[in-house]
TIMI-2910 file (N, C-alpha, C, CB; in pm, 1 decimal, decimal comma, always signed):
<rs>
+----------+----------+----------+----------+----------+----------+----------+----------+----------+----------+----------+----------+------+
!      n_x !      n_y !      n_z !     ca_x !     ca_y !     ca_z !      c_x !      c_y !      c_z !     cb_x !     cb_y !     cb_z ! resn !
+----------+----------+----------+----------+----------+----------+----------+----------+----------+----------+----------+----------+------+
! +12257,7 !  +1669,4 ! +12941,3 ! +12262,8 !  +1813,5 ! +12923,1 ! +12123,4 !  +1875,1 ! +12939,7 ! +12320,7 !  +1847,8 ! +12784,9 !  Unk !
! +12023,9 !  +1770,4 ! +12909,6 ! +11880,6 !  +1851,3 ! +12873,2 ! +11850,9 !  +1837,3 ! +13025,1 ! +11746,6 !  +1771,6 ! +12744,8 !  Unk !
! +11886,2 !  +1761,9 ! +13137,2 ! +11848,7 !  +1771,5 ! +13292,6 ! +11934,0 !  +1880,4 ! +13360,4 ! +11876,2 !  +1626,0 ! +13372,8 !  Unk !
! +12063,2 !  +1905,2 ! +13245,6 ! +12139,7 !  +1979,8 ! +13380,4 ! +12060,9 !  +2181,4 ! +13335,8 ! +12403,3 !  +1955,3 ! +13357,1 !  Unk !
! +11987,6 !  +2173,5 ! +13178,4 ! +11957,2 !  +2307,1 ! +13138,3 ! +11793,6 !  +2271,3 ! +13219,2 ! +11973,8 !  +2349,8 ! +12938,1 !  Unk !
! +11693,9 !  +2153,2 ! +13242,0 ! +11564,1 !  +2188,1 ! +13284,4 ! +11605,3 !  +2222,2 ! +13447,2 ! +11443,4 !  +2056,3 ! +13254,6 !  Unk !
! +11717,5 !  +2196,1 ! +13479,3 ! +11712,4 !  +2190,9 ! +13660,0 ! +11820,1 !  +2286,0 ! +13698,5 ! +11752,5 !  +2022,0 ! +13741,4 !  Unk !
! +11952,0 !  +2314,4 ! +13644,7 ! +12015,4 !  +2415,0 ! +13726,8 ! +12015,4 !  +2535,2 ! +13627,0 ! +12167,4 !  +2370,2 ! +13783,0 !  Unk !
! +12026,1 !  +2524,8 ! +13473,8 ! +12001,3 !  +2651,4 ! +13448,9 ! +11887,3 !  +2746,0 ! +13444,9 ! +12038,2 !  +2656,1 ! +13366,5 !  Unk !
! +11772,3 !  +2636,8 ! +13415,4 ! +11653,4 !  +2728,8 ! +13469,0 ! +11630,2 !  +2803,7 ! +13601,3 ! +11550,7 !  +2656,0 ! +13467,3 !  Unk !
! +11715,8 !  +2717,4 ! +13706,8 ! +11728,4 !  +2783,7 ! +13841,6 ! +11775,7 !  +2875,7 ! +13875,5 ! +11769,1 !  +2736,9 ! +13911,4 !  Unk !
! +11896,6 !  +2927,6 ! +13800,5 ! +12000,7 !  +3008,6 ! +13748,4 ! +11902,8 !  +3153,3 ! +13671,0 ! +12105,3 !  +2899,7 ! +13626,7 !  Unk !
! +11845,8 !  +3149,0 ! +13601,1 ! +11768,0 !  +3232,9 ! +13556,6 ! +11634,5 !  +3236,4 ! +13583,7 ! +11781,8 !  +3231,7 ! +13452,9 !  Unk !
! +11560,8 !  +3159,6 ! +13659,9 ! +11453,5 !  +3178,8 ! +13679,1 ! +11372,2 !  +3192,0 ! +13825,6 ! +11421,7 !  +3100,0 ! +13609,9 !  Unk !
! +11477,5 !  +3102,9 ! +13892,2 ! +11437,5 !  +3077,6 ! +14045,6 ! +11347,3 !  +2996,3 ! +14053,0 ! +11391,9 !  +3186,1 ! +14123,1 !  Unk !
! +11372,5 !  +2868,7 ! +13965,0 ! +11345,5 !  +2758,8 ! +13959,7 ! +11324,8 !  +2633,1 ! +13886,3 ! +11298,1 !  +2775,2 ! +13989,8 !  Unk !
! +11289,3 !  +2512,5 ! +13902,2 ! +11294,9 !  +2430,7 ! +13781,0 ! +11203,4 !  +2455,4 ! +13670,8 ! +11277,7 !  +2302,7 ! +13814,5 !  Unk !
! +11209,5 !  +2415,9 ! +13547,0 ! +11094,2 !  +2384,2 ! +13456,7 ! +11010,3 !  +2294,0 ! +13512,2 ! +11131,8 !  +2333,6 ! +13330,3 !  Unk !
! +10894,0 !  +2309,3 ! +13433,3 ! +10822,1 !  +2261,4 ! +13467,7 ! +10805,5 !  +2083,0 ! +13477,5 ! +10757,2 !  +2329,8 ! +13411,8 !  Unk !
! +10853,1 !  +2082,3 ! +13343,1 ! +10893,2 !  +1926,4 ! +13270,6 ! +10987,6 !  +1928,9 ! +13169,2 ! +10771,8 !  +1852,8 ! +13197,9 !  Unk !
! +11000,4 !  +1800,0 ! +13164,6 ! +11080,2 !  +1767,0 ! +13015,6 ! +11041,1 !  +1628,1 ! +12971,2 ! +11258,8 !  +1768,9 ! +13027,0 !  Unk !
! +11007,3 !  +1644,0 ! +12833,2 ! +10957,9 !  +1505,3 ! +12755,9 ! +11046,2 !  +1478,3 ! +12679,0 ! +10832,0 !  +1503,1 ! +12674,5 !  Unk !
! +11041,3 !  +1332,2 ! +12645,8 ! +11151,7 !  +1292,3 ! +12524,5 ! +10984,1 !  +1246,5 ! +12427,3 ! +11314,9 !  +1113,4 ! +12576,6 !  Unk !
! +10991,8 !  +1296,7 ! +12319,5 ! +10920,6 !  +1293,3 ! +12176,6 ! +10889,0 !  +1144,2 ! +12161,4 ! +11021,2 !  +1351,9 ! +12042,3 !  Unk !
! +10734,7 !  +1097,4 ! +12185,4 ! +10711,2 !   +946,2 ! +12113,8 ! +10665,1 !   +963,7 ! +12023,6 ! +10636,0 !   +843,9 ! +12165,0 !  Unk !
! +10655,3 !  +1045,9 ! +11897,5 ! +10699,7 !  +1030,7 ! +11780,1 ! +10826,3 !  +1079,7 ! +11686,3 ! +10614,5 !  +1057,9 ! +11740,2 !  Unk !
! +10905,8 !  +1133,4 ! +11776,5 ! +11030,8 !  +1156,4 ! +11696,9 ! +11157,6 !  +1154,9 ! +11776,3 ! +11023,4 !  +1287,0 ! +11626,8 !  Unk !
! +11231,7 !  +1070,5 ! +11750,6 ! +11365,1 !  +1004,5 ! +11830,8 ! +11435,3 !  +1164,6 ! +11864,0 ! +11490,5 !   +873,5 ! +11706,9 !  Unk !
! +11449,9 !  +1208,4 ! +11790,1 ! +11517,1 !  +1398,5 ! +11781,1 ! +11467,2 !  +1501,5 ! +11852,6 ! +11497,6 !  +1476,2 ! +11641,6 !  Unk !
! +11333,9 !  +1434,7 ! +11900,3 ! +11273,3 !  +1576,7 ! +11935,8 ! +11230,5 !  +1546,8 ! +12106,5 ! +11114,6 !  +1622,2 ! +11817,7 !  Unk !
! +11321,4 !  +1671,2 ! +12184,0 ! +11237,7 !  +1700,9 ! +12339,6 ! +11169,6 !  +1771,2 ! +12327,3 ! +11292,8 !  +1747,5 ! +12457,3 !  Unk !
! +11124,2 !  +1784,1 ! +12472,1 ! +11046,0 !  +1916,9 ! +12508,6 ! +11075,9 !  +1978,9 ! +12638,3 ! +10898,2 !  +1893,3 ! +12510,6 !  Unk !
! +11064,7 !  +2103,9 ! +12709,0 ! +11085,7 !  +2146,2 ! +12804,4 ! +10937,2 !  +2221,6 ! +12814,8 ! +11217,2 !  +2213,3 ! +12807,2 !  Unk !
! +10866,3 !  +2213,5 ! +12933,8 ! +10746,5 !  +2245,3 ! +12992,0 ! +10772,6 !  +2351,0 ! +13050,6 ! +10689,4 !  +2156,5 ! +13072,1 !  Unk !
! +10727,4 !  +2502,8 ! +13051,9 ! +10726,3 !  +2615,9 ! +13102,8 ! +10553,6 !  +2646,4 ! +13133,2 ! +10808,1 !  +2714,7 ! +13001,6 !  Unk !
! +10499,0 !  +2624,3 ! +13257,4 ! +10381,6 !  +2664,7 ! +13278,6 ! +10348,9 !  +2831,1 ! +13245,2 ! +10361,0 !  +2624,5 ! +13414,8 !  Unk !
! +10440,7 !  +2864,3 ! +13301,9 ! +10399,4 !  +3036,5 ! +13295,1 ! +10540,0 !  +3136,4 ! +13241,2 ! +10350,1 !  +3098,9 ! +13485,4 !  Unk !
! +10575,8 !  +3122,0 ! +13171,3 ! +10720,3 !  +3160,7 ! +13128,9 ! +10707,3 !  +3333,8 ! +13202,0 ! +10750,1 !  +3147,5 ! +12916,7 !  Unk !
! +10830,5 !  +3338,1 ! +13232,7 ! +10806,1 !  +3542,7 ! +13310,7 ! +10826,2 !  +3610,0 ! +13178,9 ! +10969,2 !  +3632,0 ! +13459,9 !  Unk !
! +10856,7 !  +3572,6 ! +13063,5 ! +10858,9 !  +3663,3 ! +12969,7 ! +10717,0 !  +3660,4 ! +12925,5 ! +10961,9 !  +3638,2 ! +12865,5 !  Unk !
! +10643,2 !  +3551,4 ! +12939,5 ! +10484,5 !  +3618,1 ! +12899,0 ! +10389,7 !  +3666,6 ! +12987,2 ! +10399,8 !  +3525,8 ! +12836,3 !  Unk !
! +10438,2 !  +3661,4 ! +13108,6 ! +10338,8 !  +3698,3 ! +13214,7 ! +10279,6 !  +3794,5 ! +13205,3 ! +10375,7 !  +3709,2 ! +13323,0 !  Unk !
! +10339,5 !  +3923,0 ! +13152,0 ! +10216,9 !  +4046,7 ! +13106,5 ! +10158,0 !  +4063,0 ! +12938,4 ! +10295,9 !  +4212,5 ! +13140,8 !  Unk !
! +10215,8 !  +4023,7 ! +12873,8 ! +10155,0 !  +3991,6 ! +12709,9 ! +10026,6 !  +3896,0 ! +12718,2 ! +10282,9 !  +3899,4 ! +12602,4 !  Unk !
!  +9940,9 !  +3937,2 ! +12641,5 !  +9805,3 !  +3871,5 ! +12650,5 !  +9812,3 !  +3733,3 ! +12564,0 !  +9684,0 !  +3977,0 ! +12590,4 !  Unk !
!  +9771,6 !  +3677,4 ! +12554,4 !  +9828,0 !  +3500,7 ! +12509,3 !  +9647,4 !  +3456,9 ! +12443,3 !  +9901,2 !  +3354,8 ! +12719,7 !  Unk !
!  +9665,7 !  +3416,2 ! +12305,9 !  +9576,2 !  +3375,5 ! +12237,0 !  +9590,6 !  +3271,9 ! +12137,7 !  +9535,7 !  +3466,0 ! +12194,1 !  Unk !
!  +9491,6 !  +3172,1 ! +12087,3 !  +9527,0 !  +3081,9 ! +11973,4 !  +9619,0 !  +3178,9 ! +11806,4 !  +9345,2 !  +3005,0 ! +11930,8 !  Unk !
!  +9506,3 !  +3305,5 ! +11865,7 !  +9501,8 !  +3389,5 ! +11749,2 !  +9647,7 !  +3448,8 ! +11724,1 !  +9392,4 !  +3504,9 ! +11769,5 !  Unk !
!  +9680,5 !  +3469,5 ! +11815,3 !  +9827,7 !  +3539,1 ! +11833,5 !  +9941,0 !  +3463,4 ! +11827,7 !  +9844,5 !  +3602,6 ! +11957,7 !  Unk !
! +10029,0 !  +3431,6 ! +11707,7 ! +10101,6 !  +3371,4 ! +11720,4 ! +10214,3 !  +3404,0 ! +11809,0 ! +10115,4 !  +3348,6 ! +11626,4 !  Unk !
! +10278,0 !  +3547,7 ! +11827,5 ! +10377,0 !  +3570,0 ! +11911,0 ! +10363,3 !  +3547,5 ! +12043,8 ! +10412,5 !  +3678,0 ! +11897,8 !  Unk !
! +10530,7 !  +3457,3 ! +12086,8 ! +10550,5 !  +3399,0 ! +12205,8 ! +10652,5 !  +3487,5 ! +12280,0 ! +10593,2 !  +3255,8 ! +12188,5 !  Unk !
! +10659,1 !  +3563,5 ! +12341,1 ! +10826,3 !  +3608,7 ! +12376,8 ! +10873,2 !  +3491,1 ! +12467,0 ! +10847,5 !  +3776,1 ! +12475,3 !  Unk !
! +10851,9 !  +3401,0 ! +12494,5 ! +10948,5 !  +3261,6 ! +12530,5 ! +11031,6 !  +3215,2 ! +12462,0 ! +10893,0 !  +3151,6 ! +12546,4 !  Unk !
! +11017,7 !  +3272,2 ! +12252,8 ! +11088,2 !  +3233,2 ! +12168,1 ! +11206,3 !  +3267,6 ! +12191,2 ! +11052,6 !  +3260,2 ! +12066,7 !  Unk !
! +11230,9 !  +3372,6 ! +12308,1 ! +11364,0 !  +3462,4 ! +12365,4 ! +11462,6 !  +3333,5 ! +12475,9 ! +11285,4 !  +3636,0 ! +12489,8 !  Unk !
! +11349,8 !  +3269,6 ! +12513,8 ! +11430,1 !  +3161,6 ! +12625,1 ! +11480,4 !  +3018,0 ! +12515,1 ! +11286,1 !  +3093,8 ! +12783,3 !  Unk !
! +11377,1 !  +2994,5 ! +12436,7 ! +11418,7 !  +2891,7 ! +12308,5 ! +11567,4 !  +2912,0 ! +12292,1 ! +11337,1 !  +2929,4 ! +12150,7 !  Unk !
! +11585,8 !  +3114,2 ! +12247,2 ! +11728,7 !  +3094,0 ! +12174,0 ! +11847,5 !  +3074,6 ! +12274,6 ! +11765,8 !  +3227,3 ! +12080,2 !  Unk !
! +11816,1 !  +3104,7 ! +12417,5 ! +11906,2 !  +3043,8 ! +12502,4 ! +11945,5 !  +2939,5 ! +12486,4 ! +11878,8 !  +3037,7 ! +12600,2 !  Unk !
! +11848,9 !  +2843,0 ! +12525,8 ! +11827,7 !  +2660,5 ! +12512,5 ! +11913,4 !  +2663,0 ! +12385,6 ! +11634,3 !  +2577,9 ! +12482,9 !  Unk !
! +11829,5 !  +2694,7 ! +12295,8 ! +11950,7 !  +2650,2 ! +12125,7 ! +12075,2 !  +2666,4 ! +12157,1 ! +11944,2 !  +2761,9 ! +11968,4 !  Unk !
! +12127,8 !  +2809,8 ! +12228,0 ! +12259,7 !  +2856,8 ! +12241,6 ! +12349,7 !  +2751,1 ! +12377,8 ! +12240,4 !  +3038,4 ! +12281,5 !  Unk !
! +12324,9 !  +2713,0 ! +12449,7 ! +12366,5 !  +2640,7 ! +12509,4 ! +12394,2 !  +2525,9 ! +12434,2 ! +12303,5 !  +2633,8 ! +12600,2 !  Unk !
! +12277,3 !  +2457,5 ! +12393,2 ! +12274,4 !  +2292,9 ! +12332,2 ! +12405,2 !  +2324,9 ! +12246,7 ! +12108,7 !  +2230,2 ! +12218,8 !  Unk !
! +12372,5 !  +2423,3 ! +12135,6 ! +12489,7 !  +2438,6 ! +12006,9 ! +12630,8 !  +2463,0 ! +12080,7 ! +12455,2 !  +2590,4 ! +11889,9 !  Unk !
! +12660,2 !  +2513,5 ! +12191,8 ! +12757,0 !  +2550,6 ! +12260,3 ! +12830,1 !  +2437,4 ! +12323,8 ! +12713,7 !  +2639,5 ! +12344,6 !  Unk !
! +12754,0 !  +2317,0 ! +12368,6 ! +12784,9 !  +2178,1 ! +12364,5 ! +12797,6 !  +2118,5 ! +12244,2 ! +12699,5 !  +2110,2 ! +12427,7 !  Unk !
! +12801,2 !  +2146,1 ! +12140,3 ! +12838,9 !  +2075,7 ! +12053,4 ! +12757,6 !  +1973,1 ! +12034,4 ! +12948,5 !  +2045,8 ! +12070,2 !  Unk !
! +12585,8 !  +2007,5 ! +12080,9 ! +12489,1 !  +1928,2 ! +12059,3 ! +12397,1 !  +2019,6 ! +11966,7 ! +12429,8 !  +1874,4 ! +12191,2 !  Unk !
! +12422,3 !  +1988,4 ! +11808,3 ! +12343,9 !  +2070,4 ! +11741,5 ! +12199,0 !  +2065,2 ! +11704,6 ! +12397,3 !  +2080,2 ! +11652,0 !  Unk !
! +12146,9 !  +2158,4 ! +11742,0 ! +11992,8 !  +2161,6 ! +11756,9 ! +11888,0 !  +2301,2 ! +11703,6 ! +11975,0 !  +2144,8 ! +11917,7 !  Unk !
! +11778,7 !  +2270,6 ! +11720,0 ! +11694,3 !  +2388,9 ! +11617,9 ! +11589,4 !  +2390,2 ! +11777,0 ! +11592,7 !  +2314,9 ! +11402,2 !  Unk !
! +11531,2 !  +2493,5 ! +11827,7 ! +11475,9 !  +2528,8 ! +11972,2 ! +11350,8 !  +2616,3 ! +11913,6 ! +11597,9 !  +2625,9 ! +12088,5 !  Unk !
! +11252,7 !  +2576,0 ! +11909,5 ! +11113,0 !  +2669,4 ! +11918,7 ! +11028,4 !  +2655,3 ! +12010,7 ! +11028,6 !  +2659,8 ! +11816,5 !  Unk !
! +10952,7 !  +2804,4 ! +12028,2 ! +10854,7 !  +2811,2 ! +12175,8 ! +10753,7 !  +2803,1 ! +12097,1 ! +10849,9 !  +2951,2 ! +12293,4 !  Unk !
! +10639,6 !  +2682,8 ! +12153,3 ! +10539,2 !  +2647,1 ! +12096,0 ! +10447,9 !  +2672,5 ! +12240,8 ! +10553,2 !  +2497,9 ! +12019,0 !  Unk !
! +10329,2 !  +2752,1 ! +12178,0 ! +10223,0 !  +2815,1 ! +12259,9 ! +10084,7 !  +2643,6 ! +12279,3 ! +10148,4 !  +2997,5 ! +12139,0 !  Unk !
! +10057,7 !  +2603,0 ! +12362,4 !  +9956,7 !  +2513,9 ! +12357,5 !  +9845,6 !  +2604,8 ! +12490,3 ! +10025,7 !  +2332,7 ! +12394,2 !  Unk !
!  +9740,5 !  +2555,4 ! +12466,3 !  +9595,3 !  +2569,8 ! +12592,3 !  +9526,1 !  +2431,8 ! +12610,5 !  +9447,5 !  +2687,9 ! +12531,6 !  Unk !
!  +9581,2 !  +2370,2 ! +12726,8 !  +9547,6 !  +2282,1 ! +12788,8 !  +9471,9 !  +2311,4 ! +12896,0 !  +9635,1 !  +2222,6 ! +12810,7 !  Unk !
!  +9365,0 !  +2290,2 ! +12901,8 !  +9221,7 !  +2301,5 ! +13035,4 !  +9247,6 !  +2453,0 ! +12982,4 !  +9247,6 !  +2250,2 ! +13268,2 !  Unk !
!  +9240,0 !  +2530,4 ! +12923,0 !  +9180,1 !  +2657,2 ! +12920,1 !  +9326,1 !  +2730,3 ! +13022,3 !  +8990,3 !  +2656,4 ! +12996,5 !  Unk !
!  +9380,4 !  +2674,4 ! +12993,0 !  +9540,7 !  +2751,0 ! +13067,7 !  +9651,7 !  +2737,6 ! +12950,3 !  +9618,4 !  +2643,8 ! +13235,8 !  Unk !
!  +9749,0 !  +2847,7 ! +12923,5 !  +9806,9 !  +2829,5 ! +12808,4 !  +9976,5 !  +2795,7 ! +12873,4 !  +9777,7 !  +2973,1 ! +12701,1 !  Unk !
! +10044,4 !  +2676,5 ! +12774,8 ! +10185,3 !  +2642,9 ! +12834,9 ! +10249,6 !  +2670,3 ! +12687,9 ! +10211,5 !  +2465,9 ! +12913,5 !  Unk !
! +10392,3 !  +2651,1 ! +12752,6 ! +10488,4 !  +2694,4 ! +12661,4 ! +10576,9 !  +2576,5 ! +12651,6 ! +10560,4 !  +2824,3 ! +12703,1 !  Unk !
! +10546,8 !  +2489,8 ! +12542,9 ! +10660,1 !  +2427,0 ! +12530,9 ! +10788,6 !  +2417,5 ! +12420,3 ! +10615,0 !  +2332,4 ! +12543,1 !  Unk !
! +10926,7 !  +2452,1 ! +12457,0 ! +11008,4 !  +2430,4 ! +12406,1 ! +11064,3 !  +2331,3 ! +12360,6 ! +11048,4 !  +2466,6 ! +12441,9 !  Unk !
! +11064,6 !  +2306,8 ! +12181,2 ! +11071,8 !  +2167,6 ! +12117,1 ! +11212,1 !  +2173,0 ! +12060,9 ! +10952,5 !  +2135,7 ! +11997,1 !  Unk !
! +11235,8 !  +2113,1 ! +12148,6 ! +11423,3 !  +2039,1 ! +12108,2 ! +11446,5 !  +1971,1 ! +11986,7 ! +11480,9 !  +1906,6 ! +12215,3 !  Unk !
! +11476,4 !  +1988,8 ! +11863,4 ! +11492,6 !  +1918,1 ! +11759,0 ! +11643,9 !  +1898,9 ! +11760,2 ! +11432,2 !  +1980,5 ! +11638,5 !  Unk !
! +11693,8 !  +1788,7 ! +11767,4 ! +11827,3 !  +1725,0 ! +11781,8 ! +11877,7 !  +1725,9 ! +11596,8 ! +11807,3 !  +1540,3 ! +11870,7 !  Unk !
! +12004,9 !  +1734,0 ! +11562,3 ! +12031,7 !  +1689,7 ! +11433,8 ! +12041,2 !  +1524,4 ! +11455,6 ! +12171,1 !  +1764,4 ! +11372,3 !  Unk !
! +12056,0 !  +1487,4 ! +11341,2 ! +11985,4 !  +1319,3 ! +11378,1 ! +12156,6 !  +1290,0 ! +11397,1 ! +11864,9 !  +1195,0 ! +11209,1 !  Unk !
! +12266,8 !  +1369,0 ! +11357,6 ! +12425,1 !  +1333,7 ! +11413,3 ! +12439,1 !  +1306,9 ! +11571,1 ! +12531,2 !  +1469,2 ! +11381,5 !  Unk !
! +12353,1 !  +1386,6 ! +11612,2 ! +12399,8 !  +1398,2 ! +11764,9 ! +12343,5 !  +1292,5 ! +11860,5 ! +12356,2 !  +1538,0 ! +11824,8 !  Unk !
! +12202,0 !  +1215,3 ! +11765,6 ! +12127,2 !  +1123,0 ! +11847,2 ! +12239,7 !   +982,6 ! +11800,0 ! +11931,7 !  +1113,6 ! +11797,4 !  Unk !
! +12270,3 !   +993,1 ! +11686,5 ! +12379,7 !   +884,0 ! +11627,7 ! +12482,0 !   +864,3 ! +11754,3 ! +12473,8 !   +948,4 ! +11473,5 !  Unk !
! +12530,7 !   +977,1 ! +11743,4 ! +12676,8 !   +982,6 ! +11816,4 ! +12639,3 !   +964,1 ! +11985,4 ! +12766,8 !  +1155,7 ! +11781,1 !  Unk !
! +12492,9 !   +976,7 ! +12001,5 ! +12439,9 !   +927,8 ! +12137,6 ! +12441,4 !   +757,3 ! +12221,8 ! +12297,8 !   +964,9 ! +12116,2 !  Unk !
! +12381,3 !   +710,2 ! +12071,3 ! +12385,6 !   +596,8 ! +12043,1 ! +12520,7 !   +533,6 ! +12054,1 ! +12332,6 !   +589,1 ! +11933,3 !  Unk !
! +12637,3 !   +541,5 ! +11997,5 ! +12738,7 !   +498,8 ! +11976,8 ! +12747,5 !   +485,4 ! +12157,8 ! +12838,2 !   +589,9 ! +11872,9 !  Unk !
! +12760,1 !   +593,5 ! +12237,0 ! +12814,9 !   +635,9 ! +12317,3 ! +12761,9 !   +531,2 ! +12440,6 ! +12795,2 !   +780,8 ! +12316,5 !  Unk !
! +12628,4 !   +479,0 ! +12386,5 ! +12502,4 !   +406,4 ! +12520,4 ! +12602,8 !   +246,5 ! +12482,7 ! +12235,8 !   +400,9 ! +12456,9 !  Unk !
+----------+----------+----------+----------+----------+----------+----------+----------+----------+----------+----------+----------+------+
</rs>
């Protein structure tokens, strides 16, 4: 689900893929989806100082889909500055039911 929302629904709304997607090496529950330049922040000025993200707007998509699969999950846009360029990554927190019932399934 998390390849078919980084590759056709981002394409679907964005006019193109994400950037990335990580699976969490420290937490079995937790992805990530890589947004270099999200279009909802492209004109808002972006600082350590500033906590507001309007990407937190694409998070509640992601949540709303995942939960809509019946993959229940918690979605926040987390602001990072890597080389002096700022990314947006969206952290997938899985309920630990759904990684269970993943398991069963492998």
């Amino acid at each position: 689900m998390l390849q078919f929302i980084n590759n056709n629904v981002w394409k679907m709304f964005f006019n193109k893929q994400a950037d990335g997607l990580q699976k969490s090496t420290d937490d079995p529950h937790e992805y990530r989806i890589i947004e270099n330049s999200p279009i909802f922040n492209k004109f808002i000025p972006l600082n350590k100082l500033n906590n507001f993200n309007c990407a937190s707007f694409t998070a509640g998509i992601i949540e709303g889909f995942l939960n809509s699969a019946d993959l229940k999950c918690k979605v926040s846009a987390a602001l990072f500055e890597i080389d002096a360029v700022f990314k947006t990554y969206y952290i997938i927190k899985f309920d630990e039911n759904v990684i269970d019932r993943d398991n069963e399934i492998k």
